[in-house]
LUMSEKOL-654655 format. One record per residue: x, y, z of N, C-alpha, C, CB in turn. Coordinates in pm, whole numbers, plus 32768, in hexadecimal, padded with zeros to 4 digits. Each point is the difference from the previous one (the first is absolute). Glycine has a CB too. Layout:
N
XYZXYZXYZXYZ ...
END
This chain:
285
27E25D5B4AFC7F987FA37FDC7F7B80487FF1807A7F488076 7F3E80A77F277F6B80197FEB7FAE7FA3805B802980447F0C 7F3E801581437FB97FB9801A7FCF7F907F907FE680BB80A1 7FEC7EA87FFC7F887FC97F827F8580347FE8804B7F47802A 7F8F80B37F557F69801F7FCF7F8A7FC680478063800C7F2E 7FD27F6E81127F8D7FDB80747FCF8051806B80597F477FDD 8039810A80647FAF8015807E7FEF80A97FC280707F3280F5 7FA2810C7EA57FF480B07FF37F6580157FCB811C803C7FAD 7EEE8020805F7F52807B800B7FAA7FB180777FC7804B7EC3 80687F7481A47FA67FDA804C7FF68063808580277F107F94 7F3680FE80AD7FC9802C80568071803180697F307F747FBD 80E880F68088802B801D80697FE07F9F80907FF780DC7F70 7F9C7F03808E7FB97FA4804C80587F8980057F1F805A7FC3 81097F3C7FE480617FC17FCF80667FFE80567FBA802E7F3B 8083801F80AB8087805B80207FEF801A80AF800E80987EE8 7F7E7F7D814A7FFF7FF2806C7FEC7F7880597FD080D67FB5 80117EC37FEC7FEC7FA8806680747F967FD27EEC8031803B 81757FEE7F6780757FC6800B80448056808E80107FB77ED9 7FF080C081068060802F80637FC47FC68090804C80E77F6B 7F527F0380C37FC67FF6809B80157F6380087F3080D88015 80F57EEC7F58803D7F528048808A8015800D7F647F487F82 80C780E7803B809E80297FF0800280278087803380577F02 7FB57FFA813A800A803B808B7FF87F9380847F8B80D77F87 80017EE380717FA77FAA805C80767F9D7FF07EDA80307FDE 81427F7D7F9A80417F887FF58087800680047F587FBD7F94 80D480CD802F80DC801D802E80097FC37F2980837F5881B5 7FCD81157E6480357FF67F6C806B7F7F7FFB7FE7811C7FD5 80497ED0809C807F7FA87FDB80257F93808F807180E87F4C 7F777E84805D801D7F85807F80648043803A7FD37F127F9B 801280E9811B80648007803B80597FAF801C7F928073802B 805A7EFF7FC2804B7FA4800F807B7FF47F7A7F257F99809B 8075803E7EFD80327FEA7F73805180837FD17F307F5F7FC9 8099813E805B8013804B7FAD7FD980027F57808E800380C3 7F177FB17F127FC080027F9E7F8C80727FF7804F7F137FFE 7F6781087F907FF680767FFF7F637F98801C80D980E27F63 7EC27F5180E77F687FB17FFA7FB4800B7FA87FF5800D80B2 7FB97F817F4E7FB1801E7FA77F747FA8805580C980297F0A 7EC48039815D7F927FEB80067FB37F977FD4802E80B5800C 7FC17EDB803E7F5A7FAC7FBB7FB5800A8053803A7F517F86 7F618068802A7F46800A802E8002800E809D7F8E7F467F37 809C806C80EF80148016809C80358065801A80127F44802A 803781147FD68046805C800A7FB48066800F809B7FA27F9A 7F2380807FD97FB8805B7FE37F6680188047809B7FD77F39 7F3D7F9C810E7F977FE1803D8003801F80997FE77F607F49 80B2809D80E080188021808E7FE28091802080AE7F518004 7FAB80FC7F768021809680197F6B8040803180D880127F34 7EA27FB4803E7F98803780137FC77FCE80757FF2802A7F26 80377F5F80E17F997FBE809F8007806E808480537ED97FCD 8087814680137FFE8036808E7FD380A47FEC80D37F488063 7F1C80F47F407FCA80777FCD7F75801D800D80A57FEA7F78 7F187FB380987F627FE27FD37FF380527FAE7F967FB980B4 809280237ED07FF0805E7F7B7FA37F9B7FA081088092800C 7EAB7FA17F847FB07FB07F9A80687FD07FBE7F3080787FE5 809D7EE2800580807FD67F7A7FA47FC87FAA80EE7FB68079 7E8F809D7F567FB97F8F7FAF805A80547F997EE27F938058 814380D37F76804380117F7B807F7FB080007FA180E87FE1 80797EBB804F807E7FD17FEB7FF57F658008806D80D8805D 7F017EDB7FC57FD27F7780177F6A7FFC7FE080B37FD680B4 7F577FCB7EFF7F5F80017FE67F9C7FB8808880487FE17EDB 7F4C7FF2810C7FB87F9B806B80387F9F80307F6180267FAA 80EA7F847FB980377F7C80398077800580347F927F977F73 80B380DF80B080A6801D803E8041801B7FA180157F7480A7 7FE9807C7EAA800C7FFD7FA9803C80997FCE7F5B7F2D8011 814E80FD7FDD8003805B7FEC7FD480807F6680897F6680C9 7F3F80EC7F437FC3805D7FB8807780107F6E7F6E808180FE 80597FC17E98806680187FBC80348068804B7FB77FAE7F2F 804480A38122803580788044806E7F9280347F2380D28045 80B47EE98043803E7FC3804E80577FB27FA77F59800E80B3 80817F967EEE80847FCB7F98807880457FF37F647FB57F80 806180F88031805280967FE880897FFB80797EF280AB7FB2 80C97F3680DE80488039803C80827FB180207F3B807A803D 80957F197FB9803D7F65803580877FEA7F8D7EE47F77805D 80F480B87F0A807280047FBB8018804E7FE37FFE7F817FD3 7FFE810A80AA806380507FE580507FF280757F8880937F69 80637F1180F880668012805980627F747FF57F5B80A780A1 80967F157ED780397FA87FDA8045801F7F8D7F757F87806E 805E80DF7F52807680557FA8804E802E803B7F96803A7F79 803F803A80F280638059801D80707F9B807B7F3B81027FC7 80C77EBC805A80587F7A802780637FF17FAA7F547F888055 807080537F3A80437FB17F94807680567FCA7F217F847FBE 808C80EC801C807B80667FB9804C803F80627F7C803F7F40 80A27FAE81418032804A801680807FB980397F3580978000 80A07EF9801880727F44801B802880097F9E7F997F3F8074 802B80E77F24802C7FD67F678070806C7FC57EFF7F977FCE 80D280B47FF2800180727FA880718049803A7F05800A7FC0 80C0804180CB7FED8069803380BD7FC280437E97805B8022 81547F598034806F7FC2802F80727FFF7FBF7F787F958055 805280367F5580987FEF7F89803980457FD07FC87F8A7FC3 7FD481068031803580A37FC0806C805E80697EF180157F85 80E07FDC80D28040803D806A80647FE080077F7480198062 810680797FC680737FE37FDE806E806B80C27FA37FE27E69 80917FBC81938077802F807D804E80817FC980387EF48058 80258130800E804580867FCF805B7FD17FB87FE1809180AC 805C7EFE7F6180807FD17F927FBF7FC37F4F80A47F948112 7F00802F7F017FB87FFC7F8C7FF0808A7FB97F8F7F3C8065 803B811E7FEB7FC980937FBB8061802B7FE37F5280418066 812D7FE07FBF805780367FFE80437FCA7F7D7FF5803180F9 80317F437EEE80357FF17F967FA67FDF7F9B80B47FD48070 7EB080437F707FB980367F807FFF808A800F7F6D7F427FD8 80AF810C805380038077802180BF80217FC47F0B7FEA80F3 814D7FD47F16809480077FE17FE780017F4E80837F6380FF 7F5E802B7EE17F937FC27F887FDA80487F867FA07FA180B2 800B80917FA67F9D80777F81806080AF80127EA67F738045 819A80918025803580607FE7807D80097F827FA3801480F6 809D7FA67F2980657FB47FA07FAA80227F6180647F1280D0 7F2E80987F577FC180007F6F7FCE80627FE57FD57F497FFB 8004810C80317F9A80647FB5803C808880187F207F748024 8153808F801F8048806B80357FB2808E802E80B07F8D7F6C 7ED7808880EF7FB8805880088026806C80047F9F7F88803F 8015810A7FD1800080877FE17F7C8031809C80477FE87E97 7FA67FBB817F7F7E8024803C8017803580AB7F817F397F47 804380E380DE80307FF980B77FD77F86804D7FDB80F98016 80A67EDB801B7FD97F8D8057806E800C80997FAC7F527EFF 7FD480A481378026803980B180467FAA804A7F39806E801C 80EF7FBA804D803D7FB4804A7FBD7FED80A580CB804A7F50 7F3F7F1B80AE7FA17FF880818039803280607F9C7F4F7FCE 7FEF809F80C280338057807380437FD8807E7F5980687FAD 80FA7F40802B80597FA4804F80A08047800F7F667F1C7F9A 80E680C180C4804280498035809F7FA17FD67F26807B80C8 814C7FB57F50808D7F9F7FDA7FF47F9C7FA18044801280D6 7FDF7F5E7F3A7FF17FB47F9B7F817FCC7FB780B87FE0806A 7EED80457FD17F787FFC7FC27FF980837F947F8C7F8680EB 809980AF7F177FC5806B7FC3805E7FEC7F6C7FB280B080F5 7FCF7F787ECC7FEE7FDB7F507FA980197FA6804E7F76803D 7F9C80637F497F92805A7FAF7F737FB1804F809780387EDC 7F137FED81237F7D7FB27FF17FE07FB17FB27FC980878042 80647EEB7FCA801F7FE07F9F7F567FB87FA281307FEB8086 7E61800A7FC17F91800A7FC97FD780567F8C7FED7FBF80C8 802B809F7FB17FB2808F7FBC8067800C7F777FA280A58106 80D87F337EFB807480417F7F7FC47F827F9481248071809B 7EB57F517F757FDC7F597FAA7F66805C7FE2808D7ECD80A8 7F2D81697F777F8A80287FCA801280337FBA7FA17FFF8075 80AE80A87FB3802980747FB280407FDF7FA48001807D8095 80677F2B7F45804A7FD87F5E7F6D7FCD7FE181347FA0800A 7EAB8009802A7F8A7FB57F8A7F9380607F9D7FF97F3B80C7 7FCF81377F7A7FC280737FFB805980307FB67F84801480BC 80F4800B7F4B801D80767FB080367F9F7F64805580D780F8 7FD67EB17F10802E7FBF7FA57F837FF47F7A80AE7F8680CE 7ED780777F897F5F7FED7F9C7FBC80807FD07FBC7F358090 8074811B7FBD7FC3807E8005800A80687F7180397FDB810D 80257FE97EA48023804D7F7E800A809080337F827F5F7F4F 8049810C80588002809880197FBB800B805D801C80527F42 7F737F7180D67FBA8056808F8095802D80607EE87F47801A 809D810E8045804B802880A77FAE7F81807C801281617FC3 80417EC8808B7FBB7F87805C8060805F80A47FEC7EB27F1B 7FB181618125801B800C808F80417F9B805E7F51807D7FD5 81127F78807B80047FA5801880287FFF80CF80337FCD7EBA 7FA48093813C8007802580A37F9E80A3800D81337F78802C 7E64807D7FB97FB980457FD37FE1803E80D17FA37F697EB3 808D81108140800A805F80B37F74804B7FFB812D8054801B 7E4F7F9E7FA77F8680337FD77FC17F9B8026802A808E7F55 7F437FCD80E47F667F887FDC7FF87FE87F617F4A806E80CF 807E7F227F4C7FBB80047F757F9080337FBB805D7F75802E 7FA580DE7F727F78805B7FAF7FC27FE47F9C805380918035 7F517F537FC97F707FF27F787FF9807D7FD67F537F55805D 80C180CE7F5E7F8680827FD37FA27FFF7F8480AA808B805D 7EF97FBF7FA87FAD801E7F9B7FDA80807FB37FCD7F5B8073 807180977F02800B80CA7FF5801D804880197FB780087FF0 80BE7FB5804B806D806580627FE98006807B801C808B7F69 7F867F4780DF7FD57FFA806180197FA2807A7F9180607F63 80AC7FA081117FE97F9680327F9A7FAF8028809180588013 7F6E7F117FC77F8C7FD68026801B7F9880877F9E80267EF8 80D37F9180EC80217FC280808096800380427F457F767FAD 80F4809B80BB805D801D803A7FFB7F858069800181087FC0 809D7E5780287FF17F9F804880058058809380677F337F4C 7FA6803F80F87FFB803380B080B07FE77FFF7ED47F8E809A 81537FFE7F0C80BA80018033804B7FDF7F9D7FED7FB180DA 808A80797F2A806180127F9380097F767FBF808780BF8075 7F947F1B7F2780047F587FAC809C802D7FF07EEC7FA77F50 81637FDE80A880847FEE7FE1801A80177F8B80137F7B808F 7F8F805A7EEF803F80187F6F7F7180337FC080DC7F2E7FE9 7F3A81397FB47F9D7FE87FB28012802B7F4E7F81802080FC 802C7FB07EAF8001800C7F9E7F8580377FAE80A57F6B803D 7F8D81387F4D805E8006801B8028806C806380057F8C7F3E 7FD180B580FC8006805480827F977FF38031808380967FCB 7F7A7FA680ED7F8C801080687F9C80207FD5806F8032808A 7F8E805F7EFE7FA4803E7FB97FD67F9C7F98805C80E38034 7F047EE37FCD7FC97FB87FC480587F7D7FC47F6E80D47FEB 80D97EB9805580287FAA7FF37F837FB67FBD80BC802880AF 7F987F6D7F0A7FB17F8B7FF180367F89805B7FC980507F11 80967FDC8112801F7F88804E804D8021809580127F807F0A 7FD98034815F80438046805980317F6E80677F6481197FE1 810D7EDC807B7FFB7F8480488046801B80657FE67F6F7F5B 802B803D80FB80428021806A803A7F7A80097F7680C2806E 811A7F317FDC80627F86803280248003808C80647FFC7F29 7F837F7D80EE802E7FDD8079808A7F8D7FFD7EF3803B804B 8141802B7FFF807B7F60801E80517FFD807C803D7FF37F08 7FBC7FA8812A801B800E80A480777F8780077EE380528070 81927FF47F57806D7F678007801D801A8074807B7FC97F27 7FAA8094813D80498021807B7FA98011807980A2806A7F74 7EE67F6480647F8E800C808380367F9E807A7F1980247F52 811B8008811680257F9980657F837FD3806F80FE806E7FE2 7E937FCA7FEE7F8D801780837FA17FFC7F79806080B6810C 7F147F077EFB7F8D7FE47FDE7FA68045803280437F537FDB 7F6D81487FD97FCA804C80937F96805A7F79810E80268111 7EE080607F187FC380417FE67FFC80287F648018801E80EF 807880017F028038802F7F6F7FD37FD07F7B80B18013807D 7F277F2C7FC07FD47FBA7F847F7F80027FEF80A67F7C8009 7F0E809D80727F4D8013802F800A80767F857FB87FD48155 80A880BD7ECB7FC580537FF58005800F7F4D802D80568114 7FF87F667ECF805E80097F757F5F7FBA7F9B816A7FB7806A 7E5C7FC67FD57F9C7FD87FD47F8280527FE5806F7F5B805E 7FA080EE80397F7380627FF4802380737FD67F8A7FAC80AC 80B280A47F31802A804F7FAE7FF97FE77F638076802980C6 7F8D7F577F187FCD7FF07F7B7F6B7FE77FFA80DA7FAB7FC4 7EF97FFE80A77F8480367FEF7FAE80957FF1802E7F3B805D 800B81147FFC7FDD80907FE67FFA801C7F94804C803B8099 80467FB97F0D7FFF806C7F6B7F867F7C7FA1816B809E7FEF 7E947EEB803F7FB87FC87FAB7F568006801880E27F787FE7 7F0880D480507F84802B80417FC680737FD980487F9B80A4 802680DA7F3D800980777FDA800B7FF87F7B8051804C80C0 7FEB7F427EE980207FF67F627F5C7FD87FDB81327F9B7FF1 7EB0800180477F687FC580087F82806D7FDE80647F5A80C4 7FBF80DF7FCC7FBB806A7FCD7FD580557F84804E7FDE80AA 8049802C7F567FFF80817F7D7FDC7FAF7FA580B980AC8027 7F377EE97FA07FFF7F8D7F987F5380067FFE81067F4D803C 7EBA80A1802B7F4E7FDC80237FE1808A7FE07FE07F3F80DB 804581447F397FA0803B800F804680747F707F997FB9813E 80F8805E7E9E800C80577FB280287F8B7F73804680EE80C8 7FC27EA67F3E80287FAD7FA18099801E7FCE7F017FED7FC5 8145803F80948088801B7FD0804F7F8C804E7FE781177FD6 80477E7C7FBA806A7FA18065808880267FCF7F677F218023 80AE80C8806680987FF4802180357F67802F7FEA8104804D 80827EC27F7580247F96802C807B7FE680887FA47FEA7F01 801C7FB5814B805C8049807D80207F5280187F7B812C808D 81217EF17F8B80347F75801880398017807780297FA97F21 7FDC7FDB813480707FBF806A80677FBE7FED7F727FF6805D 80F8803C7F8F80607F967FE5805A7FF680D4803180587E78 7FFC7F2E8175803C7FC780AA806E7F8D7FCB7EF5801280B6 81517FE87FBE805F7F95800C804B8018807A80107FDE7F0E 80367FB4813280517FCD80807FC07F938035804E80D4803D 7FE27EA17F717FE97F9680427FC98000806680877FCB7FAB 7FED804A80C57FF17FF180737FAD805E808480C07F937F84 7F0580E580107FC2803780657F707FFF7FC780CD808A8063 7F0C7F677F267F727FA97FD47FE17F818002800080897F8B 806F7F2F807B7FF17F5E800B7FE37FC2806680807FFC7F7E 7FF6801F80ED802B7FD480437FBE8037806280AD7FC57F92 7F5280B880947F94805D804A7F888043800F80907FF87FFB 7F5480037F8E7F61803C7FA77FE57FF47FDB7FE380497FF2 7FDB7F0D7FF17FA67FB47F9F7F83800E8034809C7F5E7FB8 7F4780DE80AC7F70803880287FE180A07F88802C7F95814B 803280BE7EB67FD280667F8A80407FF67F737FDF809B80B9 80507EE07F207FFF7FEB7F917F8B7FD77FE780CC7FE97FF4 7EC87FDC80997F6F7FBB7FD97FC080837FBB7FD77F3A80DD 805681117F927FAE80837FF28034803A7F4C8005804A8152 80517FCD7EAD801C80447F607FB97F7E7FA3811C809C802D 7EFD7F087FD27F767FB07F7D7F91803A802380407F097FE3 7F91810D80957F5280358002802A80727FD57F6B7F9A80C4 80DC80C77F4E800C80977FCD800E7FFD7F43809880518113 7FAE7F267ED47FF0800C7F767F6B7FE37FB380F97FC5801B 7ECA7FE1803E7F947FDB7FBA7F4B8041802F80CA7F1F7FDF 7F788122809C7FD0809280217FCB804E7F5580D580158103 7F90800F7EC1802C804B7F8E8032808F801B7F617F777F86 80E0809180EA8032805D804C80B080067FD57F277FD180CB 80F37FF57EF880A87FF47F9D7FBE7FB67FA880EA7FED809C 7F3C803A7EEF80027F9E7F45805D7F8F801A7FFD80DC7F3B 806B7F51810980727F8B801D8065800080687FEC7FF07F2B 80277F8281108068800F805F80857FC17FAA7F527FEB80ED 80FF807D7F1D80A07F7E7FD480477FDF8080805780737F0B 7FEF7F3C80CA80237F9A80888092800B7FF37F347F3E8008 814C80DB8027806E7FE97FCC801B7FFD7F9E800A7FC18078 803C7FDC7F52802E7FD97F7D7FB3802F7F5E80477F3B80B5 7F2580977FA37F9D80117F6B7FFB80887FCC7F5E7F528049 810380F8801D7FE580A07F9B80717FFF7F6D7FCD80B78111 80937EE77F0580467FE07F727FAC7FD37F9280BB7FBF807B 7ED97FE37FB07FE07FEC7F647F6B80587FF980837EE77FD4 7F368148808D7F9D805C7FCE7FEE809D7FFE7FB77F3E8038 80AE80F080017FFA807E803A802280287F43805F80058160 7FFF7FCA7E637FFF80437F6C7F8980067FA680D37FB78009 7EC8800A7FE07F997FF27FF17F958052803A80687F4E7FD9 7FA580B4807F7F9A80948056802980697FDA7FDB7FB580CE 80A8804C7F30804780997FD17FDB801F7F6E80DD7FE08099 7F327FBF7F227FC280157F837F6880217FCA80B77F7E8004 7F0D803F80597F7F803B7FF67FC0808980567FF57F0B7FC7 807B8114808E7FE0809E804E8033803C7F83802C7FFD8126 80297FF37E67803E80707F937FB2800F7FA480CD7FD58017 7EE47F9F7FDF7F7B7FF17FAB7F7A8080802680467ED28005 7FC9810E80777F62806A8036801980957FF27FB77F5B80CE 810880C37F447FFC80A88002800080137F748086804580D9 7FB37F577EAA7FEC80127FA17F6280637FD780B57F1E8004 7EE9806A80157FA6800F7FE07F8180558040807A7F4D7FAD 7FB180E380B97FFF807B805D8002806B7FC280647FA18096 802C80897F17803380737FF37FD17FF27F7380C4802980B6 7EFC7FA67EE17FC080127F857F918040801F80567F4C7F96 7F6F80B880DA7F55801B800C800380A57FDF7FAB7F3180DE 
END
């Protein structure tokens, strides 16, 4: 999914005082298990018990600010899509497995597709990661495309290095060396415990999307860096607090895009086509 155009190019500031209600108020009813969504009161407690300023977020008459509006429907979007959208995309290991049976059948790949790290009857292709890699290689025409790329990732300029990531990305296109595109996947069908792995998996994309940022602000060289995820049950069911967190990371502008399960069938060909578009037009210069 693409961010909305409502909440992107906005203030870091922003971004911080969603995250400090998000924090104060709990991403997700404990009762309901619904994902929250903050009102006026809400937002009035956090600062009360903070003794923080909320005139940017209420005018004189209590009356919320266009800031304070900003914030109020974004925590009524990011609710929405993620009950919505987000829910519905997400896919179990028996689902993945047989679109994954599916497209292999169909597209009969050439490409490398791994096998997860599960032990006796668990153990099998990845079946995420193999549903990416056909899709990629099916769009990809002649390009090359990395697809377990054992390197940092490198910018250079004139032969030169100019930036060297901090951690390896799962795929990139069309290699580590000056990609235009690069992403990383998460998929946790066999997670029996809710713990660190999925924390660490979030902030780790923040990193490279921090480090892509960078290089984007100050050398004007973008790179497009996606998240793709899936396992129902261990984002749904267990981690609808950092699925809150990955919409703010998307609209951060810290990932171009998150895919969600399923949705890497109908968009991931389309991205691929336009990463063949950019080396195209890359390699004329």
């Amino acid at each position: 999914m693409k961010p909305d155009s409502r909440f992107t190019g906005l203030p870091k500031d922003f971004w911080a005082t969603v995250r400090l209600i998000s924090q104060e108020v709990g991403y997700v009813h404990r009762r309901t298990h619904q994902i929250r969504v903050p009102d006026v009161g809400d937002i009035r407690r956090v600062f009360r018990k903070l003794d923080l300023e909320t005139g940017y977020l209420f005018d004189g008459n209590g009356t919320l600010t266009k800031t304070g509006g900003l914030v109020a429907d974004y925590f009524q979007y990011r609710a929405d899509v993620l009950q919505g959208f987000v829910r519905s995309s997400l896919m179990d290991v028996s689902e993945a497995k047989a679109l994954y049976r599916k497209l292999h059948t169909k597209l009969k790949p050439r490409c490398r597709i791994p096998m997860n790290k599960q032990k006796a009857a668990k153990k099998a292709p990845a079946f995420f990661t193999g549903i990416i890699n056909m899709l990629v290689e099916a769009n990809a025409g002649a390009c090359p495309c990395n697809y377990n790329p054992l390197v940092l990732t490198t910018v250079t300029k004139q032969r030169i290095p100019l930036r060297t990531l901090a951690r390896r990305i799962d795929g990139a296109f069309p290699s580590p060396i000056n990609p235009v595109a690069v992403w990383e996947i998460k998929e946790y069908y066999y997670t029996t415990t809710f713990g660190s792995r999925v924390a660490d998996g979030v902030y780790e994309s923040l990193l490279d999307g921090m480090e892509i940022e960078e290089l984007r602000s100050s050398q004007g060289i973008d790179i497009k860096h996606y998240l793709m995820v899936d396992a129902y049950s261990t984002w749904w069911e267990d981690g609808r607090s950092y699925l809150c967190r990955l919409i703010d990371l998307l609209h951060m502008g810290y990932v171009d895009e998150v895919l969600f399960g399923r949705e890497v069938v109908d968009r991931l060909p389309g991205l691929v086509r336009e990463w063949v578009a950019l080396v195209q037009r890359r390699d004329k210069r």
